[in-house]
C-alpha positions as YAML, in Angstrom:
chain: A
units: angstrom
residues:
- id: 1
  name: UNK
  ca: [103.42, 76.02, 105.82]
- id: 2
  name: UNK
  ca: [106.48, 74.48, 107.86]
- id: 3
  name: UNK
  ca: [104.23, 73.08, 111.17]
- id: 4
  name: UNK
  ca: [101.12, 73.94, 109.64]
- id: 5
  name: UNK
  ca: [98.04, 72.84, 107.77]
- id: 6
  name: UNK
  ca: [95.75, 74.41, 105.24]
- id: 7
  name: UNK
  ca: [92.18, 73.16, 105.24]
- id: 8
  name: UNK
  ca: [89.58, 73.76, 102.85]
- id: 9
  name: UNK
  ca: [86.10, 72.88, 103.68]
- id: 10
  name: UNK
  ca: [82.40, 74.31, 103.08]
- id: 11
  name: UNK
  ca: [81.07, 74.73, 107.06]
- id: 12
  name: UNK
  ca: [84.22, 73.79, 109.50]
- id: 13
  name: UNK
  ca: [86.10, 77.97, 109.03]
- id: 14
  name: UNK
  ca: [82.42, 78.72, 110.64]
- id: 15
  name: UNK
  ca: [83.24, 76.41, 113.89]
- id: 16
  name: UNK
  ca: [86.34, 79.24, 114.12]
- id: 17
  name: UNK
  ca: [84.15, 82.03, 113.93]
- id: 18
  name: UNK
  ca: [82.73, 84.30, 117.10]
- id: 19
  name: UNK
  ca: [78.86, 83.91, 117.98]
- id: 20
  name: UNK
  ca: [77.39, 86.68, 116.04]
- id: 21
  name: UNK
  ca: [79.82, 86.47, 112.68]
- id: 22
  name: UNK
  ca: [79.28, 82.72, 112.32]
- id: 23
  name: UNK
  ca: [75.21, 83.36, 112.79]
- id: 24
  name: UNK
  ca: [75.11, 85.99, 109.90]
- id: 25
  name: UNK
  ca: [77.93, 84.34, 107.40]
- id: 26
  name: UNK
  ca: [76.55, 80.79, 108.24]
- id: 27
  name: UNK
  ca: [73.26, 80.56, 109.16]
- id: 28
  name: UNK
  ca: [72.35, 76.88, 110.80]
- id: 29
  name: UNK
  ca: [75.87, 75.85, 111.54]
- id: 30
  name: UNK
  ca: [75.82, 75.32, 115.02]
- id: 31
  name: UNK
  ca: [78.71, 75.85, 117.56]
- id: 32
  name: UNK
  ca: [81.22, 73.32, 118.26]
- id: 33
  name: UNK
  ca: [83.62, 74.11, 120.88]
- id: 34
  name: UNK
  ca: [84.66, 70.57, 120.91]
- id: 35
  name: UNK
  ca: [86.51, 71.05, 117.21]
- id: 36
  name: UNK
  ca: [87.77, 74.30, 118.05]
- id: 37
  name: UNK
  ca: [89.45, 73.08, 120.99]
- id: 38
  name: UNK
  ca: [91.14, 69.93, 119.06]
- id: 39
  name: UNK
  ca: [92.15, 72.60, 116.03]
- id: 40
  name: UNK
  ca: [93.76, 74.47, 118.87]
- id: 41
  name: UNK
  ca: [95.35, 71.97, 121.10]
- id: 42
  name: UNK
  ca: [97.19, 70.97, 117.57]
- id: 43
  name: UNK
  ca: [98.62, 74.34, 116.96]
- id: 44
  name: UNK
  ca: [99.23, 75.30, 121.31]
- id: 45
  name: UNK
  ca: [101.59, 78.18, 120.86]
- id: 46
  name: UNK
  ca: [101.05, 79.32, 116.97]
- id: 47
  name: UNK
  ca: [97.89, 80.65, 115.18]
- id: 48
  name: UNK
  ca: [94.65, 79.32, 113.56]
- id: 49
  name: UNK
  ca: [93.43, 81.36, 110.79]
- id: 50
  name: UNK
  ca: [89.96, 80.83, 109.79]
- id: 51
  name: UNK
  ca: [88.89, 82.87, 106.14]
- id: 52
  name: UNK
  ca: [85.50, 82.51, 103.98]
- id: 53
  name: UNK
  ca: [85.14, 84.27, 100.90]
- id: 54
  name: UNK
  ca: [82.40, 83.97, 98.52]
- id: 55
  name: UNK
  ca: [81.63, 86.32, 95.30]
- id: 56
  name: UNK
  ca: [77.57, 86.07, 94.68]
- id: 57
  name: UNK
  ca: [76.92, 88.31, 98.00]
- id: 58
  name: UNK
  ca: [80.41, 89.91, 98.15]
- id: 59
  name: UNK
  ca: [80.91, 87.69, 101.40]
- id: 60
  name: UNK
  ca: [83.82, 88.11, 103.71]
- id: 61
  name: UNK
  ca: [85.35, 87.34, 106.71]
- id: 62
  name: UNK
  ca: [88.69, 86.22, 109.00]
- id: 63
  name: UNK
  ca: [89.19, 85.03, 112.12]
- id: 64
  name: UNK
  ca: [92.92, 84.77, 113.99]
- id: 65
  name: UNK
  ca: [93.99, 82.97, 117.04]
- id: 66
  name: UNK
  ca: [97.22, 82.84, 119.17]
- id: 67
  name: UNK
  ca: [97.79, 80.43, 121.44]
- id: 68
  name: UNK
  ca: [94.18, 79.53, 121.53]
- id: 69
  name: UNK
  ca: [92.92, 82.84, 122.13]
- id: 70
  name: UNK
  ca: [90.69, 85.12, 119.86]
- id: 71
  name: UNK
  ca: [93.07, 87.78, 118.29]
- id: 72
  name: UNK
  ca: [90.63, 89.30, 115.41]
- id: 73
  name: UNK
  ca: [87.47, 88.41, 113.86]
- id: 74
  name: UNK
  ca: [85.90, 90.62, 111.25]
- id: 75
  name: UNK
  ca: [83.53, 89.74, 108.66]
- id: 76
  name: UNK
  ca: [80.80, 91.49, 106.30]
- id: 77
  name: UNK
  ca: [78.46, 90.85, 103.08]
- id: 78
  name: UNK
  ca: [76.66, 92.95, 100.00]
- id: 79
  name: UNK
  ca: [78.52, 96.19, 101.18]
- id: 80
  name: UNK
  ca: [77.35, 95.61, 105.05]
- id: 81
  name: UNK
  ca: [79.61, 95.39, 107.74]
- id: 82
  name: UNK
  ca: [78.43, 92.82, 110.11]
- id: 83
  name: UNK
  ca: [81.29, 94.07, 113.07]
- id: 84
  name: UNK
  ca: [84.43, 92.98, 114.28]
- id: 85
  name: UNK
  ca: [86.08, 91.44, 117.84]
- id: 86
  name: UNK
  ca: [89.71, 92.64, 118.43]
- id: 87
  name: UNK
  ca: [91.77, 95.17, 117.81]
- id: 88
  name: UNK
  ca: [92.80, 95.69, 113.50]
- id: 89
  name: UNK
  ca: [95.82, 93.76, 112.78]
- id: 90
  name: UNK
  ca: [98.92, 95.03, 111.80]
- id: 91
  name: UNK
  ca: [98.21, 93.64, 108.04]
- id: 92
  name: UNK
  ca: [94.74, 95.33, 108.00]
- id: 93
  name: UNK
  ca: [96.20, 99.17, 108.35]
- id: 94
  name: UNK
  ca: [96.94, 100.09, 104.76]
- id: 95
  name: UNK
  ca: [93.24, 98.90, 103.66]
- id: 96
  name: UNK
  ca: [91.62, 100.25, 106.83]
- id: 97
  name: UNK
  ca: [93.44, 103.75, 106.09]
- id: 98
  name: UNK
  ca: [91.52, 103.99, 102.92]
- id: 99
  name: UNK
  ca: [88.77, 102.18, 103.91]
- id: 100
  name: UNK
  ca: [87.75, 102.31, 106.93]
- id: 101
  name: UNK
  ca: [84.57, 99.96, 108.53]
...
């Protein structure tokens, strides 16, 4: 991504993550608004994207910023919805319209 970075990591997508979403998807990983600000104060005017996916629980869950503020975050597990922030994106409509949460 031209200006951007990709990171893959096991606990820091949590740190992106609203309150109640990072408590169900992580567990024990603890806030850290002192990495979220850094991540953000490297990308001031574009977006941080924060994903975790994993296949044993059916495990989901995104997280978008712009300019430092919370867009979206949405995230669920074993056919629950654990609840959303924000308004659907534009690039969630054609799944929502079949299958809506």
């Amino acid at each position: 991504y031209e200006g951007g970075v990709v990171m893959a990591h096991e606990t820091l997508p949590a740190l992106l993550f609203e309150e109640i979403s990072r408590k169900r998807n992580f567990g024990s990983v603890e806030d850290n608004a002192v990495f979220r600000q850094a991540i953000h104060e490297l990308f001031p005017t574009g977006e941080v994207t924060a994903l975790i996916l994993q296949s044993v629980v059916n495990m989901w869950g995104f997280s978008v910023y712009r300019k430092g503020e919370l867009l979206r975050c949405a995230s669920g597990a074993e056919g629950e919805f654990y609840g959303s922030t924000g308004a659907p994106l534009p690039e969630e409509e054609a799944i929502l319209a079949e299958h809506p949460i």
